[in-house]
N, C-alpha and C positions, 0 to 999 in steps of 0.2 A: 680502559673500556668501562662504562656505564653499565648500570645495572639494568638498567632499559634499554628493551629490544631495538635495532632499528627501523624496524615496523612501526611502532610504537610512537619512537620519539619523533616519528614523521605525523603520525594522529595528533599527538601532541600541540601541533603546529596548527593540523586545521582540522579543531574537535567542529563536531556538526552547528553549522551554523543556525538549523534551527533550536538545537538547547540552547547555546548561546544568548539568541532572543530570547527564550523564556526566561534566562536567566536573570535580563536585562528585565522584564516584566516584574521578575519578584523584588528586584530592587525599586524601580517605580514606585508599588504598590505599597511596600512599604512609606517611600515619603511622601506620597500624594494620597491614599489613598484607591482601594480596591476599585473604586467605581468613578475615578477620576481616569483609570488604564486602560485601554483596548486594547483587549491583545487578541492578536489575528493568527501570535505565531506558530503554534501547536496544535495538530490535530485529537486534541484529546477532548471527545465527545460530553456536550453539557448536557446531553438529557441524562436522565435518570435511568438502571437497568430495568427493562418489563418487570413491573407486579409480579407475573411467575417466577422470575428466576430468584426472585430473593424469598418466594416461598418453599420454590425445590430447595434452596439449599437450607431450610430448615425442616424441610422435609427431611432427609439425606440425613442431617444430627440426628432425626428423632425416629427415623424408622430404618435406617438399614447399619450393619453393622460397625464400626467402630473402628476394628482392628480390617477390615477392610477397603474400609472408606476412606483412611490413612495409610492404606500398605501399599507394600507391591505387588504388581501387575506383570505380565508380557510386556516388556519392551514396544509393544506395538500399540497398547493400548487397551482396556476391556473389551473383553470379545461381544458382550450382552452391548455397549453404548457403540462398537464399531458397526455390529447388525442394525442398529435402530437407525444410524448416520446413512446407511447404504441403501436402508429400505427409502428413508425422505429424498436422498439425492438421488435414486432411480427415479424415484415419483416426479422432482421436479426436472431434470434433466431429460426425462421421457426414454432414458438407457438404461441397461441392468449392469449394477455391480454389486458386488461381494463385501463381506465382512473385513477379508486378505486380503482387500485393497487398499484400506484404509489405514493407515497410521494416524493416532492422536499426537502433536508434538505443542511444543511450549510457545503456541504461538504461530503466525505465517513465519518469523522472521528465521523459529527454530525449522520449521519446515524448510525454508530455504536451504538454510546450512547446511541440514543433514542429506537432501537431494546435490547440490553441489558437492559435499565433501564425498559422495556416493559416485558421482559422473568424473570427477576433474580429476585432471593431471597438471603438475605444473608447467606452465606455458601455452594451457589451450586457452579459447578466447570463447568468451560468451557475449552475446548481440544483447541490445536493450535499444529502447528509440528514445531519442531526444521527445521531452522533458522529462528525466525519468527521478524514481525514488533515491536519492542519493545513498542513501545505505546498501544498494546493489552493489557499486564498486567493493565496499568492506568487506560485504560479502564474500563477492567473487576473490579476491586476492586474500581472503584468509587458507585459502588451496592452492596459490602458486599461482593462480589463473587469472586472464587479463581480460577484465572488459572492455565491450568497442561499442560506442554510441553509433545508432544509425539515424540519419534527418529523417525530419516530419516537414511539412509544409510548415511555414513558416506564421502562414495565417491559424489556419485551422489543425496545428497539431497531430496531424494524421499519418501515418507512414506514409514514406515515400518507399513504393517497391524497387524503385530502380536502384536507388541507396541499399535498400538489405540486400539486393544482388549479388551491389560491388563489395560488400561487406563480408560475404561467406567466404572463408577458405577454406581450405587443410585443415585448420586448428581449431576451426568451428564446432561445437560440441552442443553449447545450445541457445534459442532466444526464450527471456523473459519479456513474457506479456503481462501491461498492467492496465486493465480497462474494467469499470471507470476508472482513469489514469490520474495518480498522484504525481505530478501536481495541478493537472489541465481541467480536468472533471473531464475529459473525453472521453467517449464510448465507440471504439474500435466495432462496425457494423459487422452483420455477415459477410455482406459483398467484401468490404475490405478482408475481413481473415479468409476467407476464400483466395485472396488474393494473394496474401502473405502465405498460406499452405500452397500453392502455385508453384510460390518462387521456391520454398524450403524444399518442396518436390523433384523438381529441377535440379538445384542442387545438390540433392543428395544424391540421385543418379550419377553426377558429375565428380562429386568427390568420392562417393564410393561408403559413404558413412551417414548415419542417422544423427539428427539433428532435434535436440530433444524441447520440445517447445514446453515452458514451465509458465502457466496461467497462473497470475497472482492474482487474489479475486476478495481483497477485503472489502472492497466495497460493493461488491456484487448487489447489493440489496436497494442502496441508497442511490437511487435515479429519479429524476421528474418528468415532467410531462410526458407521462405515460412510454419512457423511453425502456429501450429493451437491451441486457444484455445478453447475447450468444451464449451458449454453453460451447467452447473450447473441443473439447472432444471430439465431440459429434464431427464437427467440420476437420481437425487436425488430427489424424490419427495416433501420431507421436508426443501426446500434448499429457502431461502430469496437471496436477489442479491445487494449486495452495491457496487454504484459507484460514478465516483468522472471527474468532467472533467479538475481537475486540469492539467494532464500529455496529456492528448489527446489534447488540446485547447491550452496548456501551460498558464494555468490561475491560477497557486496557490493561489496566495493572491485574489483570488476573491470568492471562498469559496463557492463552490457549485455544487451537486451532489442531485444524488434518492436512493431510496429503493424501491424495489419493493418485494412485498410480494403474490407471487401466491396462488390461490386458493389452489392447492394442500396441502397444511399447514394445518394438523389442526387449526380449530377455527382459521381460516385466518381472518374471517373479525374481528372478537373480537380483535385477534393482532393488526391487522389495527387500528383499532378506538383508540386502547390503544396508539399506536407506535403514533400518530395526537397529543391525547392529552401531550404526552410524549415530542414530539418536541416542545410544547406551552411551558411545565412544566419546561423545564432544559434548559429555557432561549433564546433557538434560535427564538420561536415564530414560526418565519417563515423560509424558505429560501431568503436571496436575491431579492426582487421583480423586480428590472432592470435585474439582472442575467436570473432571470427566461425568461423575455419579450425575454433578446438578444439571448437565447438558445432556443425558438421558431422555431425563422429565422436562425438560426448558427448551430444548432446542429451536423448535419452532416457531419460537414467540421473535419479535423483534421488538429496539425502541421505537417511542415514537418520532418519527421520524417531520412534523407539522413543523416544527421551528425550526430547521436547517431549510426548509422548503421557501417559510416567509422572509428569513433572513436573507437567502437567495433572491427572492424577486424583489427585496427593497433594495438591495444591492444594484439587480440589476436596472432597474428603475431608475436611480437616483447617484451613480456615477458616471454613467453617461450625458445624463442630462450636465453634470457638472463639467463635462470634457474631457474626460477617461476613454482612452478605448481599453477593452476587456475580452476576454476570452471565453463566451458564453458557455458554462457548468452544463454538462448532462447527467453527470452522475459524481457522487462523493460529494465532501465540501470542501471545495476548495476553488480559487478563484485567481486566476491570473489578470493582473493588471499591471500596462503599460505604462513604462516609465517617460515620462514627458519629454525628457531630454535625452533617452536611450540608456541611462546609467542608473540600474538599480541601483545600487549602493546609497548613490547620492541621495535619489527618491525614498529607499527605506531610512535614512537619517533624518531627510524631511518631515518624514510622516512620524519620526520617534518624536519632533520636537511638539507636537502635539497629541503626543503620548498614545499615538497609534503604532503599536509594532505589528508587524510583518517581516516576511522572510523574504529577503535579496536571492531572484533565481537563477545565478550566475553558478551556485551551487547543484544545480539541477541541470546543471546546461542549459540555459534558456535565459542566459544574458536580457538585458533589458526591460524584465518584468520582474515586479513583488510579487509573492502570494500570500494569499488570505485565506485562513483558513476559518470559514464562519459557522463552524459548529462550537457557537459562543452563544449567551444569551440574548433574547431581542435589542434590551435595554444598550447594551455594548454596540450593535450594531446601531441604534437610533442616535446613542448620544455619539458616536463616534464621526456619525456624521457633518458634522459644523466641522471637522477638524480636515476633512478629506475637501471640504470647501475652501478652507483656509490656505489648503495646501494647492489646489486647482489657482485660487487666484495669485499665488505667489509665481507657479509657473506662466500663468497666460500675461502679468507683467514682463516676465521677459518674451511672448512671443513666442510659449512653445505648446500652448495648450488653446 
């Protein structure tokens, strides 16, 4: 026997296909040249973080103290920046919560974990809808537990209720919602989650069990034309809320985000208390204790968010016009486009040989489409384009574009 788990040496097998491409980009880059590469493949944000947050955290150095602002904390997070987090999401949510409702953790993705390694047992099954974040799978089966993709319309990405119907059973424990949705840019309306709490309604009477809807909400911020995200809650009474300030602050590698868990929830505080010891148990401890200080003072503030906007509309402008059909963005950045000949694979090796990377969504469950993710610089999306022309006319020679 190996010394690698067989968990393990099955990731082994199929590490994330979006590192992968990036991986594939730093090799590029090095032989061609930085500004020779497009790379579409990663959603790691090119703006700069707000002016404020890099003055809170020299604020933070220079005025508060030292051995605190490096120490520990409650498991759950400072009590003075979980009151500050609860007074702004009452404000903007239009609800009231609490200080003890909030957990700070290392991230949405820590917040995941620790809300899963809190609910699951092995062999229950958690719902997600097709095109989802593929790190939900990892997720979910780092607890024993199995995820189940449910359809969307095929055009427009959008639940199908009649699929999460046939989808609930016995073992159902809970759905992850992601809207604006990674990888679609979709934004899940009220009517639609109206519709979605309908069905989870129904059957929970039917099964006899509560079905815990977990809103994953990093992009909550990042929408256009005036488009609107739902607050979750309000509509869903059984609904937890995971976020993440990597894309609003443009702070990924800093790793830090809340859960919040409303009263509405059954045995909300029991989850609570579990979810605290859970973030101690699977290693995080804590969240970030400077993170937490500078998101006190900073929270508010977001990037700016104008070049993902015009990136967007030159996109959308200017690959259809080429012959693309595409999946018009409402929120986040990210951009699904139609593979010519139905086989992403083929289509993101085409587009590597013009040193466009993107991600094959065959990984997402959404066979047949790349994604882009264009929170890149203008410059990458303008010159990028000769090459996406290049690649159109190589399909419409054979008659498929």
């Amino acid at each position: 026997m190996g010394m690698i788990s067989r968990q393990m040496q099955a990731m082994l097998g199929q590490n994330s296909v979006i590192r992968a491409m990036f991986e594939e980009g730093e090799r590029l880059r090095a032989e061609y040249g930085s500004d020779k590469v497009y790379d579409f493949s990663l959603g790691n944000p090119n703006v700069p973080a707000p002016p404020r947050v890099e003055q809170a955290m020299r604020e933070v150095i220079d005025e508060e103290p030292s051995v605190m602002v490096h120490g520990y904390m409650n498991n759950a997070g400072f009590p003075d920046v979980r009151k500050e987090l609860a007074l702004t999401v009452s404000w903007q949510a239009e609800e009231r919560y609490r200080a003890d409702q909030f957990i700070m953790t290392t991230g949405a993705a820590a917040a995941l974990n620790i809300l899963l390694k809190t609910i699951l047992n092995p062999g229950d099954e958690v719902l997600s809808f097709k095109p989802y974040f593929s790190e939900y799978k990892n997720y979910v089966e780092n607890y024993g537990a199995v995820l189940k993709l449910v359809a969307t319309d095929p055009e427009t990405f959008l639940p199908d209720l009649d699929a999460l119907r046939a989808a609930i059973g016995e073992k159902t424990r809970a759905l992850i919602l992601n809207s604006p949705n990674n990888p679609s840019g979709v934004i899940y309306s009220e009517e639609l989650l109206r519709g979605i709490q309908y069905v989870l309604a129904e059957k929970e009477r039917e099964i006899g069990n509560c079905i815990l809807v977990i809103s994953d909400e990093p992009y909550r911020e990042l929408v256009y034309d005036g488009a609107k995200v739902p607050w979750v809650p309000k509509i869903m009474p059984h609904a937890a809320v995971v976020y993440s300030y990597s894309k609003t602050l443009s702070l990924p590698g800093e790793r830090i985000g809340w859960l919040l868990l409303p009263d509405s929830i059954p045995e909300s505080r029991d989850i609570y208390r579990a979810a605290v010891i859970a973030n101690r148990i699977s290693g995080f401890v804590n969240a970030p204790s400077y993170m937490q200080r500078v998101l006190k003072r900073a929270h508010l503030f977001h990037s700016d968010f104008s070049v993902y906007a015009r990136n967007r509309a030159l996109l959308l402008k200017e690959l259809p016009a080429m012959g693309y059909h595409l999946v018009k963005p409402e929120g986040a950045f990210y951009l699904l486009l139609k593979a010519p000949n139905g086989d992403d694979a083929a289509f993101a090796a085409k587009l590597k040989e013009e040193r466009i990377l993107t991600v094959p969504c065959t990984s997402f469950a959404c066979p047949g489409y790349v994604r882009l993710a264009y929170c890149v610089a203008e410059t990458t999306v303008q010159n990028a384009l000769q090459g996406f022309r290049n690649v159109a006319g190589y399909y419409r020679e054979q008659g498929l574009l």
